[in-house]
C-alpha positions in Angstrom: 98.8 301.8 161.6 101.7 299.0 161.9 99.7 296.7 163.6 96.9 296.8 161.1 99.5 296.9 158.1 101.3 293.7 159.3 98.0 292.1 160.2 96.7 293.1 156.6 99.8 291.6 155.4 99.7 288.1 157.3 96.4 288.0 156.6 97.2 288.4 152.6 100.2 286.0 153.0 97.4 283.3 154.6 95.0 283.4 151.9 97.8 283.5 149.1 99.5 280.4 150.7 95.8 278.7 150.9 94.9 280.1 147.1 98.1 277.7 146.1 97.2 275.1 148.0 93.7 274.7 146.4 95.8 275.2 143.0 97.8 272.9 144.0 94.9 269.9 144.7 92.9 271.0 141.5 95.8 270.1 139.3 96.3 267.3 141.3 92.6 265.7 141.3 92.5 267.1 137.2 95.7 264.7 136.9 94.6 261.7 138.5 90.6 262.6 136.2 92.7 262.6 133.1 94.7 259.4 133.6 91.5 257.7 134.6 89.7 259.1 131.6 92.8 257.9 129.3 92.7 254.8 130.5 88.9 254.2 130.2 89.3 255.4 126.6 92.6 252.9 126.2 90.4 250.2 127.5 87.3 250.7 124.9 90.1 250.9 122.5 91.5 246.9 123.5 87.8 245.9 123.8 87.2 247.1 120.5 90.1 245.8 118.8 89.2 242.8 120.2 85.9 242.4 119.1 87.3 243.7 115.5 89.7 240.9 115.6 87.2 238.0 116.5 85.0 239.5 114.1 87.9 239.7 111.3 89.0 236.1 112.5 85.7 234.6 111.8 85.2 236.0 108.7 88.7 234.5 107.5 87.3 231.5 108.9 84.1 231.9 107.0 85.8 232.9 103.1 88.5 229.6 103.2 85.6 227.4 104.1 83.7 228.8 100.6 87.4 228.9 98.7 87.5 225.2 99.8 83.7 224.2 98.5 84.6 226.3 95.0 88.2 224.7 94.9 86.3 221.0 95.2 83.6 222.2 93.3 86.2 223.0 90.2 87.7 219.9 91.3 84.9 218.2 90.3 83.6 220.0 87.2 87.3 219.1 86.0 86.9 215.8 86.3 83.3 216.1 84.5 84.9 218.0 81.3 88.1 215.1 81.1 85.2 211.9 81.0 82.8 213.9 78.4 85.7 214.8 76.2 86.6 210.7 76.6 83.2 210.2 76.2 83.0 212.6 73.1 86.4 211.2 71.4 85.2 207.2 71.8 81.9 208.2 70.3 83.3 210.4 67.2 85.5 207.3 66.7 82.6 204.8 66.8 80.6 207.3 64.3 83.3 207.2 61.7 83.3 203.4 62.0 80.1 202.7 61.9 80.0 205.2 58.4 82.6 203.6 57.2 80.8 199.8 57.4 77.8 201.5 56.4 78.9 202.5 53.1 80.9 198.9 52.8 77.6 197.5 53.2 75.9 199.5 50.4 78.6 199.3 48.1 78.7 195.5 48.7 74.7 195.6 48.0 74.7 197.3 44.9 77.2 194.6 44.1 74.8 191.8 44.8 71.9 193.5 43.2 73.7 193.8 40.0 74.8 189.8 40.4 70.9 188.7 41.1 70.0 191.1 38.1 72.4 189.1 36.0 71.5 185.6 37.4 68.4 184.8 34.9 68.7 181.4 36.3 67.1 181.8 39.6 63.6 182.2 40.5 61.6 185.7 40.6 60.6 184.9 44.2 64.3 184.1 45.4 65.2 187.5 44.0 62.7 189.1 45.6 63.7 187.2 49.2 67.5 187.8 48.8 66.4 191.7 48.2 64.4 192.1 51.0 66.4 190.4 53.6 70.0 193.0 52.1 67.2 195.9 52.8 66.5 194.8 56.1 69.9 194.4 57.6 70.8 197.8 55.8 67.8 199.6 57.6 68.6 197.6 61.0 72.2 198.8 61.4 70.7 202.7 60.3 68.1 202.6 62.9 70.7 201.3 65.7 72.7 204.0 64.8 69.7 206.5 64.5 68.4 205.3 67.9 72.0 205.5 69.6 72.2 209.1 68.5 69.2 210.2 69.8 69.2 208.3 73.2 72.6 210.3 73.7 71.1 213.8 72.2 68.4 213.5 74.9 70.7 212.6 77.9 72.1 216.1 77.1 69.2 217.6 76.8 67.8 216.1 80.5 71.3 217.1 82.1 70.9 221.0 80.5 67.8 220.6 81.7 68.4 219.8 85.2 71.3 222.3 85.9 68.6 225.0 84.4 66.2 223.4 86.7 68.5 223.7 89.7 70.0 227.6 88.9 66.9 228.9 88.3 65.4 227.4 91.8 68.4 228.8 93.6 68.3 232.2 92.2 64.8 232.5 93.2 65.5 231.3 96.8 66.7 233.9 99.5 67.1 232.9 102.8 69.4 233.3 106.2 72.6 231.7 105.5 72.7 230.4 109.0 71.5 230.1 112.5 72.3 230.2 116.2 73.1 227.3 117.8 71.0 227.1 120.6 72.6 227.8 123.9 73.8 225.6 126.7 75.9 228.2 128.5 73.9 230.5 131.4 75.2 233.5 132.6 75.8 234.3 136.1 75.9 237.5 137.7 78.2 236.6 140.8 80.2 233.9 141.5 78.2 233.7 145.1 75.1 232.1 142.7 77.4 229.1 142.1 76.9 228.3 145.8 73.0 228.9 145.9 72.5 226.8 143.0 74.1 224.2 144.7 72.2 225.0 147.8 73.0 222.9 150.9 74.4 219.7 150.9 73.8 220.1 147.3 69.7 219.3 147.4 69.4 222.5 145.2 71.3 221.1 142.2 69.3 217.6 142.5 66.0 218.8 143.1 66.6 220.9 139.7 68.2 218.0 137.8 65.7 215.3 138.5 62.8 218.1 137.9 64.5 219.2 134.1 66.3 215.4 133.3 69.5 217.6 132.5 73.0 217.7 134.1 74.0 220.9 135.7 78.1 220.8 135.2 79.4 223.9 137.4 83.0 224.1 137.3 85.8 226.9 137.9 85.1 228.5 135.1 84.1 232.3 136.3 80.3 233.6 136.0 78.6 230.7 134.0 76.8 227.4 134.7 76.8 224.3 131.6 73.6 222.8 130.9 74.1 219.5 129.6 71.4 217.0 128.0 71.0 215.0 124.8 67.3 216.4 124.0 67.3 219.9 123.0 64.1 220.3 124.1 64.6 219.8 127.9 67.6 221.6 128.2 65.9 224.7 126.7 63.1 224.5 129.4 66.8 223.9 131.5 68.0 226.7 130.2 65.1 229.6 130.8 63.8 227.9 134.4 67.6 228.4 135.7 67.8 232.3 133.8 64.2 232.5 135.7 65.4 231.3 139.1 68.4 233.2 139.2 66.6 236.7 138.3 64.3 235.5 141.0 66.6 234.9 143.8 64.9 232.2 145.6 66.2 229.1 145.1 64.4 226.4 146.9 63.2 222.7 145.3 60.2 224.0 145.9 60.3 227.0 144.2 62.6 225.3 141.2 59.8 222.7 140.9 57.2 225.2 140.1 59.5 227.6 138.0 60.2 224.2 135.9 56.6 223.3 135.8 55.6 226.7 134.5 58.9 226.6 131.6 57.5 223.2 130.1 54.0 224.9 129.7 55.8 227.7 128.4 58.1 225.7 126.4 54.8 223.6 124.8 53.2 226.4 123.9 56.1 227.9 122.2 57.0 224.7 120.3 53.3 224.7 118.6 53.9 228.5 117.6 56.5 227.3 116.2 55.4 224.4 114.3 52.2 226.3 112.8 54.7 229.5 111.8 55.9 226.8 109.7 53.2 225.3 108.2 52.0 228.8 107.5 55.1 230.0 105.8 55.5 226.7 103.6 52.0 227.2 103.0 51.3 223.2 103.8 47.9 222.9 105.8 45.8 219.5 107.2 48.7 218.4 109.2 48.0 216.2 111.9 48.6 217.6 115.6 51.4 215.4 116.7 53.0 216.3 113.4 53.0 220.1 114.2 54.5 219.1 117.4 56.6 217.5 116.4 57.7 220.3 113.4 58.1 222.9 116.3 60.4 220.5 118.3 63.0 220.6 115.2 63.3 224.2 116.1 65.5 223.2 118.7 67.3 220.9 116.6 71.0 221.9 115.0 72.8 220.0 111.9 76.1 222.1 111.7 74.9 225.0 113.2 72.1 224.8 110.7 68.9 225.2 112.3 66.7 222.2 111.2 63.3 223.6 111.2 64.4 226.9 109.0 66.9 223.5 106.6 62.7 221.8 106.0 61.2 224.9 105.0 63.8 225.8 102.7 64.2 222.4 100.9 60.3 222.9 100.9 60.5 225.5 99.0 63.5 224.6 96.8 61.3 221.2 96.0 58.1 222.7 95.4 59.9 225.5 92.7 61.5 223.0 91.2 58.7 220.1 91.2 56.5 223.3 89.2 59.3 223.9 86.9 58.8 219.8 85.8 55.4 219.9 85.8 54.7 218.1 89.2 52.4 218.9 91.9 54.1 221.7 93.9 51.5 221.0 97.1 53.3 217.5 97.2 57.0 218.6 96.6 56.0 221.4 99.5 54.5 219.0 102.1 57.2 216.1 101.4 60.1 218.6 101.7 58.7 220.4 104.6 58.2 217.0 106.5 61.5 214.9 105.3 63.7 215.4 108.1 60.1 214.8 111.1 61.9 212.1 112.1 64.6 213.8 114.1 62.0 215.1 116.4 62.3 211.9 118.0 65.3 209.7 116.9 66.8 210.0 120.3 63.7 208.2 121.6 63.5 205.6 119.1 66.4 203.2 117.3 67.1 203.8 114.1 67.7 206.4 111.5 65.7 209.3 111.2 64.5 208.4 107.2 63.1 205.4 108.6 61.6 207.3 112.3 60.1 210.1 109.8 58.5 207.9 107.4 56.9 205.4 110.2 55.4 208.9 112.0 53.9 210.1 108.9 52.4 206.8 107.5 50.8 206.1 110.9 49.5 210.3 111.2 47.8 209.2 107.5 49.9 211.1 105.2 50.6 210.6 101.3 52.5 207.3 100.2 54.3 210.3 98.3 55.6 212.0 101.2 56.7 209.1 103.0 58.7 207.4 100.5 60.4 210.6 100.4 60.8 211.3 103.9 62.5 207.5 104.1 64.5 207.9 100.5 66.4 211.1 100.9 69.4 210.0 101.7 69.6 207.5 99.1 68.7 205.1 101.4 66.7 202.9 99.4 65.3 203.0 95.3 64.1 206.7 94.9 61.3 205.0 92.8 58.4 208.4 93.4 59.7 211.7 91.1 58.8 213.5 94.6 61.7 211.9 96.0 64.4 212.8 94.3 63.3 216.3 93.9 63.3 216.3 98.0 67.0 214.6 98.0 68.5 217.5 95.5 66.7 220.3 97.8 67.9 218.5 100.6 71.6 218.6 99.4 70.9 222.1 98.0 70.2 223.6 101.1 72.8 221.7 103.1 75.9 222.2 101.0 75.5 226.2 100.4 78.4 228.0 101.1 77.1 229.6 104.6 74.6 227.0 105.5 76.6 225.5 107.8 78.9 227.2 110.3 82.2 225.7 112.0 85.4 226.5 113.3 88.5 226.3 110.7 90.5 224.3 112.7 87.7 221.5 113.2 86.5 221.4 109.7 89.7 221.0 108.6 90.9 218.1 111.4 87.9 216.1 110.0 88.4 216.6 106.3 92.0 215.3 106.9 90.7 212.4 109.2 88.2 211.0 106.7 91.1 211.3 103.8 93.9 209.4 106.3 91.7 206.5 107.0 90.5 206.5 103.1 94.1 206.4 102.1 95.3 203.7 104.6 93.8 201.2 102.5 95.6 198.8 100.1 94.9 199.9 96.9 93.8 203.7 97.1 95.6 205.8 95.7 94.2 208.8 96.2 91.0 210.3 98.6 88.9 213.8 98.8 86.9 214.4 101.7 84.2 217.1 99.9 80.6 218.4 101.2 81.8 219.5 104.6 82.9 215.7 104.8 79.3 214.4 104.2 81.0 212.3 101.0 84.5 211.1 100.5 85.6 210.1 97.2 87.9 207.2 96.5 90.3 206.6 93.2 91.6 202.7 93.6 94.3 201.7 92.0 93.6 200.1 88.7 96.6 197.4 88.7 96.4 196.3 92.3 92.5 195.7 92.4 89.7 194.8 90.4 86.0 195.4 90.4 85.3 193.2 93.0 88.2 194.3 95.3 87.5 197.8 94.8 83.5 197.4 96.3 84.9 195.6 99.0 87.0 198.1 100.1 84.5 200.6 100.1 82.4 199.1 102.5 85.6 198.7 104.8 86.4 202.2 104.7 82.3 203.2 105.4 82.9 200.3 108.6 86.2 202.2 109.5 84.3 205.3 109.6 81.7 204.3 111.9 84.0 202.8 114.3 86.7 205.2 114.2 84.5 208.5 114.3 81.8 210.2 115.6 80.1 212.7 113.4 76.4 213.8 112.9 74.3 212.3 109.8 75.8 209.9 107.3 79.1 210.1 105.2 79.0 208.9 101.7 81.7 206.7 100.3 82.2 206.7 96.4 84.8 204.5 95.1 85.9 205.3 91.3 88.2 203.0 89.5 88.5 203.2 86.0 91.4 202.9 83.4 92.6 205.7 81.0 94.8 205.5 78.0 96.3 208.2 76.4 97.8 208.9 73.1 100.1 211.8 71.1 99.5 212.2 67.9 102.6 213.6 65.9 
C-alpha cells in the first residue's frame, strides 16, 4: 500500500507539473495572438488615417481652388458695378444737359417765331423756310437723343438677356465634375519582374519599345514601371500589353510582339465604341468615319485633368440649349460643339494649333461651313462672324472654367498663378496683374501717366512673347491689357 500510494502520488505530482506547463504555453501563445491582433488592428487604424488624411487633404485642395474662382469672380463683378455706375453718372449728366439745351432751343424758337410773326416786311415763303428749317434742327437733336436712349436700353436688355441665357443653360446641365487622368504608371507584383522586363542584355525592353513607340523608364522606385510617350493613344495600348504580359509570365519579343499586336486591335476597336457612344449621347449622326475615329481618340486626351471627349459633349450640349433658347438651330449648335476641339486628335502629328487642325479635318470630311468656322474661331482666334460660333466659344469656356472641371494640385496651381502675375508685373508701366481662369487669362492695369495707348498694346504683346518663351503650359493664355483714367469727386 506505500508503494502504490507514493506511486499514486508521483504520478499526480507529474501530471500537475505538466497541467502548468500546458497553462503556462497557452497564456503564452494567447499573449503573443493578442499583441499580433493589436497590432494588425493598430495598423488598419494608420492606414486608415491615412487614407482619411489624403482624402481630407484633397478636398482642402479642392474648396481654396473654388474660394479662389468666387474671390476673382467677385473681383470682377466689382469692377463691372464701379464702370456701369461711371457709365450711369456720365450719362445722367449728359441727359440733364442735353434737356437743358433742349429747352434753350425752344425757348429761343418761340422767340424767333414771334419776331417773323412781327416782321410784315418779309416774304410768306421766307417765313415759311425759316420755320421749317427751326422745326427740323429741333426734331434732329430729339431724335439723337431718342435714338441714344434706346440703343443703350437695348444693350441692357441683350446683356439681361445673355446672363439669363447662360444660368438657365447651366442649371439645366448635370454632369461629372471631373475625370481620371489616364494612367502612365503599371503595377508590379515583385520587384523580380523589373529584371524579366528587361530580359537579357536588355532585348526584352527594346523588342517592346520599338513594337508600342513608347519609352519604358524603370527606375528604383519599388513595384512599378513608367510608361512614357507623347500620344496617348499608344501608351494606352503600352499600358494594357505590359499589364497583359506580366499576368502572363512569358516575356519573350516574340510573345510581346503578338500581345502588342492583339492591344492595338483591341485598342481600335475600343476607340470607335467610343467615338459612336458619343455621337449617340450628343445625338449628332452622319458623321464621317475618320471623324468618329478620330472623336474616340480624344477619349484618351486630358486638358487639366479634364477628359476631352466628356469637355465636347458637354459644350455640345451647353451650345445646343442655349442656340434653342435664341432661336437657332440646335442640330448645328450640337454637331459644332461636339466636333470643336477634333483637332487635338491629331495636333501632335500635324503643326499648328488645334482650331486651325480641327477645322481643315472637317472641311475636307464635308462638313457645314457652320461647324468649321466654329471649330477654327473658338478661341477667339479669328472674327467670330457665324452666331454658331460664339455660342460654341461661351460653352467652351462654360465647361472649362467650372469650379471642379479641372483638377490640380494646390501647390502647382498656385506656383503658376504667381508666375504669370511676376512676369506681368516685371514690365515698365504695369501696375498691377491677376492671373484668373486657372491662368488661361491674365489681366493687365498699365499705368496711366507712364504709357499711352500705343505703349500700353505694345506691352501686351511683350508680355504674351514672355509667356511663350518663359513657360510651358497646355492651351493658350489670354492677355488683356486695361488702361483707363478715373476722376473722382466729393461733393460737400
Amino acid at each position: 500500500y506505500a508503494a502504490v500510494w507514493l506511486l499514486l502520488r508521483q504520478t499526480r505530482r507529474l501530471a500537475t507539473e505538466k497541467a502548468e506547463s500546458h497553462l503556462q504555453l497557452a497564456k503564452r501563445e494567447a499573449a503573443v495572438a493578442a499583441q499580433e491582433i493589436v497590432s494588425k488592428a493598430e495598423e488598419e487604424i494608420r492606414t486608415r488615417e491615412a487614407e482619411l488624411n489624403r482624402d481630407l487633404d484633397r478636398r482642402k485642395i479642392e474648396i481654396e481652388m473654388m474660394l479662389r474662382e468666387i474671390r476673382s469672380h467677385e473681383e470682377s463683378l466689382g469692377l463691372l458695378d464701379y464702370q456701369l455706375e461711371q457709365r450711369q453718372d456720365r450719362l445722367a449728366r449728359e441727359a440733364a444737359a442735353i434737356k437743358q439745351a433742349r429747352d434753350a432751343m425752344r425757348d429761343l424758337s418761340k422767340s424767333l417765331r414771334k419776331r417773323l410773326e412781327g416782321v410784315a416786311s418779309l416774304d410768306g415763303e421766307e417765313v415759311r423756310k425759316q420755320l421749317r428749317e427751326e422745326v427740323t434742327f429741333e426734331c434732329a437733336e430729339e431724335l439723337r437723343a431718342l435714338r441714344k436712349e434706346l440703343l443703350e436700353r437695348s444693350e441692357q436688355d441683350l446683356v439681361q438677356e445673355g446672363k439669363r441665357i447662360l444660368v438657365a443653360t447651366m442649371q439645366r446641365l448635370a454632369s461629372k465634375p471631373n475625370n481620371d487622368i489616364t494612367a502612365t504608371i503599371v503595377q508590379l507584383p515583385t520587384e523580380e519582374m523589373k529584371g524579366r522586363i528587361i530580359g537579357r542584355e536588355g532585348r526584352n525592353i527594346r523588342a517592346f519599345e520599338k513594337a508600342t513607340g513608347v519609352d519604358v523608364i524603370i527606375d528604383d522606385t519599388p513595384g512599378v514601371v513608367i510608361v512614357s510617350a507623347f500620344d496617348p493613344v499608344r501608351r494606352e495600348i503600352a499600358r494594357n500589353a505590359l499589364n497583359k504580359l506580366i499576368a502572363d509570365g512569358r516575356i519573350h519579343p516574340t510573345r510581346i510582339e503578338e500581345l502588342v499586336a492583339e492591344t492595338e486591335k483591341e485598342t481600335e476597336a475600343a476607340i470607335r465604341r467610343y467615338g459612336q457612344e458619343a455621337t449617340h449621347e450628343a445625338q449628332v449622326h452622319g458623321l464621317n468615319e475618320r471623324i468618329i475615329q478620330l472623336l474616340g481618340r480624344l477619349h484618351y486626351r486630358t486638358s487639366y485633368s479634364q477628359n476631352v471627349l466628356r469637355h465636347s459633349i458637354e459644350v455640345s450640349f451647353v451650345a445646343s440649349m442655349m442656340a434653342e433658347e435664341m432661336g437657332y438651330s440646335g442640330e448645328i449648335a450640337r454637331r459644332a460643339g461636339l466636333l470643336h476641339d477634333i483637332g487635338k486628335a491629331a495636333d501632335h502629328d500635324t503643326e499648328g494649333g488645334h482650331p486651325k487642325i480641327g477645322a481643315d479635318l472637317l472641311k475636307r470630311y464635308g462638313e457645314s461651313p457652320e461647324v468649321v468656322h466654329a471649330a477654327l474661331g473658338h478661341h477667339d482666334d479669328i472674327r467670330p462672324d457665324m452666331p454658331y460660333t460664339v455660342l460654341v466659344a461661351a460653352a467652351d469656356a462654360c465647361s472649362a472654367s467650372r469650379p471642379g472641371a479641372r483638377r490640380e494640385t494646390l501647390d502647382r496651381y498656385i506656383k503658376r498663378m504667381q508666375e504669370l502675375e511676376t512676369i506681368a508685373t516685371g514690365f515698365d508701366g504695369v501696375e498691377q496683374a491677376f492671373a484668373i481662369q486657372a491662368g488661361r487669362e491674365v489681366r493687365v492695369i498699365a499705368s496711366t501717366r507712364s504709357t499711352t495707348d500705343e505703349s500700353a498694346a505694345k506691352i501686351c504683346r511683350d508680355i504674351a512673347k514672355a509667356f511663350e518663351e518663359q513657360l510651358t503650359y497646355p492651351g493658350e493664355i489670354k492677355v488683356t491689357m486695361i488702361r483707363e483714367s478715373r476722376f473722382t469727386e466729393m461733393a460737400k
